[in-house]
C-alpha beads as a LAMMPS data file, in Angstrom:
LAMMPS data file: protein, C-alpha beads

337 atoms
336 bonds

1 atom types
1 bond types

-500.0 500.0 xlo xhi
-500.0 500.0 ylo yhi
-500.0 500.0 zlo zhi

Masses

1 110.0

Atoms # bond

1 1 1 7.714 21.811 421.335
2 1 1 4.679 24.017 422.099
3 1 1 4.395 26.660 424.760
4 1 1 1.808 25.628 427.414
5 1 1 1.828 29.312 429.250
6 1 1 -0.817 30.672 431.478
7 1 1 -1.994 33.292 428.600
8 1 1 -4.668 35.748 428.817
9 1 1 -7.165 34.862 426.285
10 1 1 -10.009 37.614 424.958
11 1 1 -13.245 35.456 423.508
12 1 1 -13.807 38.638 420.802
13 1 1 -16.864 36.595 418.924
14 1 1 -18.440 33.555 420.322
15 1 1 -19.274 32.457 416.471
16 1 1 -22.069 30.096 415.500
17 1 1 -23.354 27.032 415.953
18 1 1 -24.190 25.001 412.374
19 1 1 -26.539 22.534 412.697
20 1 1 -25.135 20.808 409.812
21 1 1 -21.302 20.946 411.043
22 1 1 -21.933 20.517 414.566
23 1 1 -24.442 17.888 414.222
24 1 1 -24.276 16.664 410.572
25 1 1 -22.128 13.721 409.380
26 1 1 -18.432 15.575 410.073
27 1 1 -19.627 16.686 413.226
28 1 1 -16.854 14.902 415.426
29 1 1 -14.222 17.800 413.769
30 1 1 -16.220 20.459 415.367
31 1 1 -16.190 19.503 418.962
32 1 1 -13.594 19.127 421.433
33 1 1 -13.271 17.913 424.887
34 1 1 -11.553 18.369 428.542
35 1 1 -11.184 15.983 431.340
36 1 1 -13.368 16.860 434.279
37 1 1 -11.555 17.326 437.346
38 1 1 -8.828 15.085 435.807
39 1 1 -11.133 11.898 435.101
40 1 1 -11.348 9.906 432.461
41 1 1 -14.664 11.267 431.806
42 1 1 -14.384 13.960 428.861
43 1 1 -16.677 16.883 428.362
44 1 1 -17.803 17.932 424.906
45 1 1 -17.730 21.710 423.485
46 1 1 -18.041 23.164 419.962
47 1 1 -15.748 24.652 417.936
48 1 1 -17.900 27.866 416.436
49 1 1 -17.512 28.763 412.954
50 1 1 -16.851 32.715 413.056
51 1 1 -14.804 32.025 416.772
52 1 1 -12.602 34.948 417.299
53 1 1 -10.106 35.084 420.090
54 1 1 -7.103 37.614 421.079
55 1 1 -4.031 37.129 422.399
56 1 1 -0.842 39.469 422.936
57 1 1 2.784 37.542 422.037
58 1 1 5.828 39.731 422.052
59 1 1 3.858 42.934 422.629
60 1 1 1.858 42.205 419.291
61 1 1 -1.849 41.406 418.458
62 1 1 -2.718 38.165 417.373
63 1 1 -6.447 36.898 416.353
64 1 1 -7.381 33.443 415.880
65 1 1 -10.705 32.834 413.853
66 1 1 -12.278 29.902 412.822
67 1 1 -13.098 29.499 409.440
68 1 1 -15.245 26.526 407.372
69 1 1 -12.607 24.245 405.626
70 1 1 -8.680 23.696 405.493
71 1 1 -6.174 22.308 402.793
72 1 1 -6.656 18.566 403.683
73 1 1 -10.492 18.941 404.273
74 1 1 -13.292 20.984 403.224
75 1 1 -15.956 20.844 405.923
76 1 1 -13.465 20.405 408.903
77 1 1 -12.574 23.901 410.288
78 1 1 -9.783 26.046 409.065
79 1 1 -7.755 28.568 411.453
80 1 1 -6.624 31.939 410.784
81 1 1 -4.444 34.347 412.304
82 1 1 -3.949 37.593 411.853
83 1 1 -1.197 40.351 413.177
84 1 1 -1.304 44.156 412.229
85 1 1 -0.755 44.090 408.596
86 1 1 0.436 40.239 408.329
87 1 1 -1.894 37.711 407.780
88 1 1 -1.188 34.046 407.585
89 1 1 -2.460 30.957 405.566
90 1 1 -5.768 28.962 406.641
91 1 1 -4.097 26.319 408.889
92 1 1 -5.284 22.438 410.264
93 1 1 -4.960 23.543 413.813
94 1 1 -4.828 26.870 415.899
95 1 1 -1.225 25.959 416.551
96 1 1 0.235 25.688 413.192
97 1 1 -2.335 29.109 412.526
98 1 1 -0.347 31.121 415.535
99 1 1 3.120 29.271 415.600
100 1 1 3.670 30.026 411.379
101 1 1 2.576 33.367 411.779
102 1 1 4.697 34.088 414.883
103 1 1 7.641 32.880 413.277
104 1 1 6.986 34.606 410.071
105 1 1 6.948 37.794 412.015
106 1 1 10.120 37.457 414.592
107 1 1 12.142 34.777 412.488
108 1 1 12.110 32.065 414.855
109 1 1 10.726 28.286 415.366
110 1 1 8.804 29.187 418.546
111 1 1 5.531 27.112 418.960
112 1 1 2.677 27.648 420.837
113 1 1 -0.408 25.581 422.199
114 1 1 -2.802 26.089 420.137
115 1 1 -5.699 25.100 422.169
116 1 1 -4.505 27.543 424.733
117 1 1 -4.820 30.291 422.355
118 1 1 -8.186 29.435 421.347
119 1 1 -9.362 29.679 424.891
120 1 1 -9.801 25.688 425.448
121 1 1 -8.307 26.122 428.702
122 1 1 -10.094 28.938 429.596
123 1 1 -13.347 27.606 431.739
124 1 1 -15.187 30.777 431.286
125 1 1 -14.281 30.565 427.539
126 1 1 -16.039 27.268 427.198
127 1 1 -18.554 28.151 429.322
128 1 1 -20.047 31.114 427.163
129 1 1 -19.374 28.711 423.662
130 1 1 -21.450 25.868 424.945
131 1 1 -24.090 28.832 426.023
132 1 1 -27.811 27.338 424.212
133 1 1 -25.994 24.905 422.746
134 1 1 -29.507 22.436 422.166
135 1 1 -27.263 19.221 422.358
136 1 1 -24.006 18.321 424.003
137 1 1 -22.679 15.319 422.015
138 1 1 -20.550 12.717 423.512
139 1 1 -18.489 9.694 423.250
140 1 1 -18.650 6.024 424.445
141 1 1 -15.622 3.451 423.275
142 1 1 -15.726 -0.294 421.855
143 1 1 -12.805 -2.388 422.146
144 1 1 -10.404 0.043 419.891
145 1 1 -13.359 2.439 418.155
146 1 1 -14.592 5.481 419.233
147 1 1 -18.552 6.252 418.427
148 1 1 -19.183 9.720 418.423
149 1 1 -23.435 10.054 419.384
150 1 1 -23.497 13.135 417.854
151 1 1 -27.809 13.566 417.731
152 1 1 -30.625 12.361 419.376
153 1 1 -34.109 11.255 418.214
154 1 1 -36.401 8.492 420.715
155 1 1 -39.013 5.990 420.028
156 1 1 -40.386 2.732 421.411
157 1 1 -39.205 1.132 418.890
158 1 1 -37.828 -2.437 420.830
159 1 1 -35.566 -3.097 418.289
160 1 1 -33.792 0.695 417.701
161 1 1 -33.150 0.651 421.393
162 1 1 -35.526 3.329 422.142
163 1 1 -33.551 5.827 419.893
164 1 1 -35.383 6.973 416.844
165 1 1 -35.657 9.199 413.603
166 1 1 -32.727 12.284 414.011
167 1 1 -30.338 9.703 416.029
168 1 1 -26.578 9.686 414.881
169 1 1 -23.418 8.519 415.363
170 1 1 -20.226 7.967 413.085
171 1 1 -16.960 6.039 414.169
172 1 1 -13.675 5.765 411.537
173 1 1 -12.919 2.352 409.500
174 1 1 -11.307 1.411 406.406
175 1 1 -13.284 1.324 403.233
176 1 1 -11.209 0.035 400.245
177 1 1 -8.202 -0.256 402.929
178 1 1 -8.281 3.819 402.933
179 1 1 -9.580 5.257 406.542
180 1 1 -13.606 6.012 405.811
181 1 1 -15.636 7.763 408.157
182 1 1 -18.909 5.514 408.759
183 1 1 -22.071 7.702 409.883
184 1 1 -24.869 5.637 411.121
185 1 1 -28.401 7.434 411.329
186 1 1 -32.195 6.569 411.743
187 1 1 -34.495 8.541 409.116
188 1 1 -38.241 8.279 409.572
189 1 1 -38.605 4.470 409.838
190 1 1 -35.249 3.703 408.311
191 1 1 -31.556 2.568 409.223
192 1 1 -28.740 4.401 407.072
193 1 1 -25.175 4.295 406.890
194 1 1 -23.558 6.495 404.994
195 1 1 -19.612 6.210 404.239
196 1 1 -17.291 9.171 403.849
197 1 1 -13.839 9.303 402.367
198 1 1 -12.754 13.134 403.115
199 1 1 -15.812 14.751 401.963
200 1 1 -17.206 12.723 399.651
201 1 1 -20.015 9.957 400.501
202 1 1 -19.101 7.000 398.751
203 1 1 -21.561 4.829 399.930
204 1 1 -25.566 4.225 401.512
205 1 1 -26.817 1.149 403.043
206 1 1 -30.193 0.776 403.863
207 1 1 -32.198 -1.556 406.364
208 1 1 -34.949 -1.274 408.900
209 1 1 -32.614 -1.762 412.216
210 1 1 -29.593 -1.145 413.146
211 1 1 -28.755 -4.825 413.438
212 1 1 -29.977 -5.346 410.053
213 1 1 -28.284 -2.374 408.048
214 1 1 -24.584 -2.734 409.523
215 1 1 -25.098 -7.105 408.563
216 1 1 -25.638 -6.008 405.179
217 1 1 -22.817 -3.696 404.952
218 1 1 -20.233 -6.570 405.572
219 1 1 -18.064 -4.363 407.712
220 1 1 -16.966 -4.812 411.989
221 1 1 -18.775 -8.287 411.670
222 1 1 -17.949 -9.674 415.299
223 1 1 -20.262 -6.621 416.452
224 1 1 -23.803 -6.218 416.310
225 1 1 -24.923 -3.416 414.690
226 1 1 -26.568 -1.910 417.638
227 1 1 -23.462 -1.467 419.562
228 1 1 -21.765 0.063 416.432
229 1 1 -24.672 2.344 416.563
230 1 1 -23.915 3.318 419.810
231 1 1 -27.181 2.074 421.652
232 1 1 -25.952 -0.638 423.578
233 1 1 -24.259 1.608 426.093
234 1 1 -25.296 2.742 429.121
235 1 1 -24.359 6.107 428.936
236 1 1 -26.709 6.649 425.497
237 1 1 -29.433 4.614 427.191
238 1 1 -29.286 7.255 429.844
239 1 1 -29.605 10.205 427.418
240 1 1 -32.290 8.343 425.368
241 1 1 -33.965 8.385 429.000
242 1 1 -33.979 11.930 429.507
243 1 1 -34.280 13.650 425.856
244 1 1 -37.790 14.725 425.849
245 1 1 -39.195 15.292 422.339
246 1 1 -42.386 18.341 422.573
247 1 1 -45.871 17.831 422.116
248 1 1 -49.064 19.173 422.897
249 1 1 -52.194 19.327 421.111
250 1 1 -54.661 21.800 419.263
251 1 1 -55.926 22.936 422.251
252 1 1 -52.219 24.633 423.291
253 1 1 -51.514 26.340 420.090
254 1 1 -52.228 29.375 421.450
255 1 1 -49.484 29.193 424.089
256 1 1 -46.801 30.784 422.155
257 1 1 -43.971 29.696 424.505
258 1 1 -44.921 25.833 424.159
259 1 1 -44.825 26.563 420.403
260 1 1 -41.686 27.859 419.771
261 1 1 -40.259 25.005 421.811
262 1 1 -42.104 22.358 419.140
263 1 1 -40.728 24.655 416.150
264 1 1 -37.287 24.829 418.115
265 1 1 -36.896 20.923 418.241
266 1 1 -38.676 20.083 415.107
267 1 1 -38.317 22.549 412.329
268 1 1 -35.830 25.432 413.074
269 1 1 -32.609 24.089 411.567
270 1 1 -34.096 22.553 408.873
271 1 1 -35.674 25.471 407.506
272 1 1 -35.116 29.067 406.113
273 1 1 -34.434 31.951 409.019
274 1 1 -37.084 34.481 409.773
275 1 1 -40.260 32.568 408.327
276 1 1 -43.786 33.405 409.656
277 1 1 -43.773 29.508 410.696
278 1 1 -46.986 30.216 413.267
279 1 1 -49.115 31.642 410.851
280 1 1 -49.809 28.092 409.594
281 1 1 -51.638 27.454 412.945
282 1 1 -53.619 30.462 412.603
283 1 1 -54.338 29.260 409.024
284 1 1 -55.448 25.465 410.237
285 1 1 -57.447 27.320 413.394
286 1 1 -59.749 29.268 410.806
287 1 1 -60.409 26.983 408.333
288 1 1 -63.867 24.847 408.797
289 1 1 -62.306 21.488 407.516
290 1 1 -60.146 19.312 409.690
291 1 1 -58.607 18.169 407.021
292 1 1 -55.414 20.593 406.256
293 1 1 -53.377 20.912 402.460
294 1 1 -49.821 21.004 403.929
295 1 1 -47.947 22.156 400.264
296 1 1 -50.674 24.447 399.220
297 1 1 -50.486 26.117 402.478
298 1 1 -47.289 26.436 402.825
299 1 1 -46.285 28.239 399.830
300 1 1 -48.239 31.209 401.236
301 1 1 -45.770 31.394 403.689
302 1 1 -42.722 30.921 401.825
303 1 1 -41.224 33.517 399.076
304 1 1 -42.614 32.697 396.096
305 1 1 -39.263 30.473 394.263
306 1 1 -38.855 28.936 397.366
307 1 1 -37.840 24.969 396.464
308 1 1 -39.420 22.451 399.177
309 1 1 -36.772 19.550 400.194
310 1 1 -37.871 16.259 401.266
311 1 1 -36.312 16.953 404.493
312 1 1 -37.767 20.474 405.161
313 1 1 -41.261 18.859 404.379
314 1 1 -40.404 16.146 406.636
315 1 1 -39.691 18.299 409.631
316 1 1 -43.073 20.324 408.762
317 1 1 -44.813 16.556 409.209
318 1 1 -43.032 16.076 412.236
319 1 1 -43.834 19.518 413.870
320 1 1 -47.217 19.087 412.952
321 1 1 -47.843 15.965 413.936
322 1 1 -46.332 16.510 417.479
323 1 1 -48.865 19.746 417.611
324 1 1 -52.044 17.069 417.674
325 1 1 -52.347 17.732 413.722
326 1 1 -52.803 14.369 411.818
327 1 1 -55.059 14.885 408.811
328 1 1 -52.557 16.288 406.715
329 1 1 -52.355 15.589 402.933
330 1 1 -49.543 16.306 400.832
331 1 1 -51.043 18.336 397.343
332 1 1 -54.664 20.216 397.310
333 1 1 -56.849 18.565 394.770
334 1 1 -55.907 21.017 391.828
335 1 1 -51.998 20.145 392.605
336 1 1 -52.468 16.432 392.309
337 1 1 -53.748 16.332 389.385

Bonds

1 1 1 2
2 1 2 3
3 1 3 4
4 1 4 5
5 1 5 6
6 1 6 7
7 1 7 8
8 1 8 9
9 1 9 10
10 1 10 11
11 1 11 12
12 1 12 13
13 1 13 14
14 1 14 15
15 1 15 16
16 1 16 17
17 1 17 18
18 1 18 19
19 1 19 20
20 1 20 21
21 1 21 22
22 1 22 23
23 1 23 24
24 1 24 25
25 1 25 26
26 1 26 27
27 1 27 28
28 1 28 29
29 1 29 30
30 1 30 31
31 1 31 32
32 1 32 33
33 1 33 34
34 1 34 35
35 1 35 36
36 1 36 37
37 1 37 38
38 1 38 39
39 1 39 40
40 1 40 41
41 1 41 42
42 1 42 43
43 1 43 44
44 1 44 45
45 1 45 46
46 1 46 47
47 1 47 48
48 1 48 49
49 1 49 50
50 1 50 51
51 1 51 52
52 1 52 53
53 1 53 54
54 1 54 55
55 1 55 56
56 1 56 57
57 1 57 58
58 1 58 59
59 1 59 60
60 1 60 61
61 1 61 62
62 1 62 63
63 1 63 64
64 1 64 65
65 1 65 66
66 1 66 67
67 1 67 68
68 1 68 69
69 1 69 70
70 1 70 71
71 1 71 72
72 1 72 73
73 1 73 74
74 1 74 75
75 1 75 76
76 1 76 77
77 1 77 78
78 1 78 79
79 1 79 80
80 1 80 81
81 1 81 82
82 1 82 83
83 1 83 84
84 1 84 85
85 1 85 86
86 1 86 87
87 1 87 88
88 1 88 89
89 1 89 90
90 1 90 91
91 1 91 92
92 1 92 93
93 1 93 94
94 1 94 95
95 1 95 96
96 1 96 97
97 1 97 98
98 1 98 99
99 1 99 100
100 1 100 101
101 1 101 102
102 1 102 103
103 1 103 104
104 1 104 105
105 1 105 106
106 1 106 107
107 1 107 108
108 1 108 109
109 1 109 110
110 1 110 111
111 1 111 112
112 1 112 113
113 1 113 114
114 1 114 115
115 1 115 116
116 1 116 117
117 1 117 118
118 1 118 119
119 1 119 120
120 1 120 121
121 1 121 122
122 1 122 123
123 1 123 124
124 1 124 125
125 1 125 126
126 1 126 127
127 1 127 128
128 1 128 129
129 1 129 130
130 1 130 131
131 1 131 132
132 1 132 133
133 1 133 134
134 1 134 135
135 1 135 136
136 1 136 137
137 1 137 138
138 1 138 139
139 1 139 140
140 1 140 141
141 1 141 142
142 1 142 143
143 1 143 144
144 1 144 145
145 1 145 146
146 1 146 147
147 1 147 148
148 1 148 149
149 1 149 150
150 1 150 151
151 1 151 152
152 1 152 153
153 1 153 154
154 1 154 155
155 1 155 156
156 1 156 157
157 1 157 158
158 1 158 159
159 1 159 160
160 1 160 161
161 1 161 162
162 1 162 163
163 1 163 164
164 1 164 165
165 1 165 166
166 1 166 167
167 1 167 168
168 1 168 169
169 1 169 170
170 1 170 171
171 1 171 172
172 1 172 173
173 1 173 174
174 1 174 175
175 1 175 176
176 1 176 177
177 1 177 178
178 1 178 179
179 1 179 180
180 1 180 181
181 1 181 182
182 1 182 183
183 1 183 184
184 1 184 185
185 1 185 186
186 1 186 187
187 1 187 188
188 1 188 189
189 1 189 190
190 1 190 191
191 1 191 192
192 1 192 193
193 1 193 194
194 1 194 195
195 1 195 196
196 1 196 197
197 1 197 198
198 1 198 199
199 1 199 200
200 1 200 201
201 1 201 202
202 1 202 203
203 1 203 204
204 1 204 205
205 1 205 206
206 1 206 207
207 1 207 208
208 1 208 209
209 1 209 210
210 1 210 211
211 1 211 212
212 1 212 213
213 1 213 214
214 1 214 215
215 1 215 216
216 1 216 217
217 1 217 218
218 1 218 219
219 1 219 220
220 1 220 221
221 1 221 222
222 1 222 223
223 1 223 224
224 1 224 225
225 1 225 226
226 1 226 227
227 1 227 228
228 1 228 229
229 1 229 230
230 1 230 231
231 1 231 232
232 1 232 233
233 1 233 234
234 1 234 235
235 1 235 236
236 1 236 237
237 1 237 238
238 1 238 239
239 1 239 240
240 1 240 241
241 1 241 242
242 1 242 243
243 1 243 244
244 1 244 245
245 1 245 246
246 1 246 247
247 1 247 248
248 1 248 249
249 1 249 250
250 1 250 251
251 1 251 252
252 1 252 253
253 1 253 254
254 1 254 255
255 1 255 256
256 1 256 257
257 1 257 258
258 1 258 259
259 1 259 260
260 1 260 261
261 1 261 262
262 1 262 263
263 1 263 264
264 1 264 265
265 1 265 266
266 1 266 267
267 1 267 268
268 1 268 269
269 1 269 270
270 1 270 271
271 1 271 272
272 1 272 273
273 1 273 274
274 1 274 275
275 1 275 276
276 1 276 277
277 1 277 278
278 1 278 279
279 1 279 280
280 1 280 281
281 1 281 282
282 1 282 283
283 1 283 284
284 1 284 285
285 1 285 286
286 1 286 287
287 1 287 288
288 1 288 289
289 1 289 290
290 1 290 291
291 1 291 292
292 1 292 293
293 1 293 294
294 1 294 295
295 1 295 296
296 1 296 297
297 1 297 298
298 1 298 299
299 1 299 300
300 1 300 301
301 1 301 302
302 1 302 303
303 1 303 304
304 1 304 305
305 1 305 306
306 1 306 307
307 1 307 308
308 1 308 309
309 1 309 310
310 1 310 311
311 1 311 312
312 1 312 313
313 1 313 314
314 1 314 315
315 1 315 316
316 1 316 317
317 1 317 318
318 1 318 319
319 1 319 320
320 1 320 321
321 1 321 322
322 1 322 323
323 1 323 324
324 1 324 325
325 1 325 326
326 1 326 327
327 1 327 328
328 1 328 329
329 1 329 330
330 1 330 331
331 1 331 332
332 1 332 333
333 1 333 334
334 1 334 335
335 1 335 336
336 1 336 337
């Protein structure tokens, strides 16, 4: 049985949030959650990748760092602990990473609690991990599933519930009668579901609402597809309500704080690091014609075999258009030729 001490805990690197761990299709693995004030109401915080914590055992030294991928999974997170000069395997869980080592070390079958030694019981510990952390995801239940709303988008859209392009959610089935993990999402003006088995995506269904894609995909019939989505519940309603997506138009692109928030929500994590993303204003704000070349443009910005993703041009649409930009074209007239 695991220790459950009162142990001093040193936080020695916060880590990193990933926007495609922590809010991509495995994102469930990189969050865990507390009772408040011993409710039934749970309180999300990440697991970083990079986490470091200390803790002394025995008069000895042991750090705990998370690492990307274990021997059963790889894009769930690994633990590793380290002791002086011994180092131990990349473990499932910060208890089997501590307890293995331990015993290694002293020859024993002690076990400890691994969340414990991680600082998950630590309230100041969470409290500087879930520092600018952009979205705290949560989880609402359904009969015997779990959903897991692990990103936001909004619309008006009547039938999407008022969510829209960025929201996701993923709850576990059986695919084939082996357990699946079932990620549903809304793309631009589109309804996915994408099916995992371990890290491999197996299947996409397509449709234009919620309702719609989960009837095609034959599975969790009794339900309608918008509660398997997650959007029939109050408690997403009520984050729908207050996620505010940021706008503004020509007329604030000088005001450099408003910008950054725009780039922040629309383009950030979907793009390189440390690119000159506001000179593209400057270029649209000098140029006589209101119609602007996006691709063309771009590439000024970007080092020169930089490859363009559909979803990195996407997010430069999106960032644009919620700037008050809208007569964008794709190619310049040489380039679409």
């Amino acid at each position: 049985m695991a220790k459950h001490l009162e142990v001093p805990v040193t936080l020695l690197t916060p880590g990193t949030i990933n926007e495609n761990l922590h809010y991509g299709p495995f994102a469930h693995y990189w969050w865990s959650s507390r009772s408040t004030n011993g409710s039934n109401e749970h309180i999300f915080f990440p697991i970083r990748l990079g986490q470091k914590t200390r803790v002394f055992r025995n008069n000895r030294e042991f750090i705990v760092s998370v690492v990307l991928g274990n021997s059963e999974h790889p894009r769930q997170p690994g633990y590793f602990c380290s002791s002086g000069s011994f180092s131990g395997k990349i473990e499932t869980s910060p208890t089997r990473a501590i307890s293995s080592l331990y015993n290694e070390i002293f020859h024993n079958s002690t076990k400890f609690s691994g969340p414990t030694i991680i600082g998950q019981n630590d309230p100041k510990i969470i409290e500087e991990i879930s520092r600018g952390v952009r979205f705290i995801p949560f989880q609402i239940t359904i009969d015997k599933y779990k959903i897991f709303i692990h990103d936001l988008g909004v619309s008006s859209h009547p039938e999407w519930h008022n969510a829209g392009s960025g929201y996701s959610s993923s709850l576990l089935h059986f695919y084939n009668k082996k357990q699946a993990l079932f990620v549903s999402r809304i793309v631009d003006n589109e309804c996915i579901i994408e099916i995992y088995q371990q890290a491999q995506k197996i299947k996409i269904i397509r449709g234009s609402t919620p309702s719609e894609v989960w009837r095609k995909s034959w599975f969790m019939e009794k339900y309608d597809g918008s509660e398997l989505y997650g959007l029939k519940d109050q408690k997403t309603q009520n984050s729908l309500r207050v996620h505010h997506v940021p706008t503004c138009t020509p007329s604030n692109w000088g005001n450099l704080s408003l910008m950054s928030k725009l780039f922040e929500y629309h383009l950030k994590r979907r793009t390189i690091s440390k690119i000159n993303w506001y000179t593209i204003f400057d270029i649209w704000g000098k140029q006589d014609s209101d119609i602007f070349e996006l691709y063309s443009n771009l590439k000024k910005i970007y080092p020169k075999r930089h490859k363009f993703g559909d979803r990195e041009l996407r997010a430069w649409r999106a960032l644009l258009k919620a700037a008050g930009a809208h007569l964008i074209t794709p190619f310049n007239s040489d380039e679409s030729k």
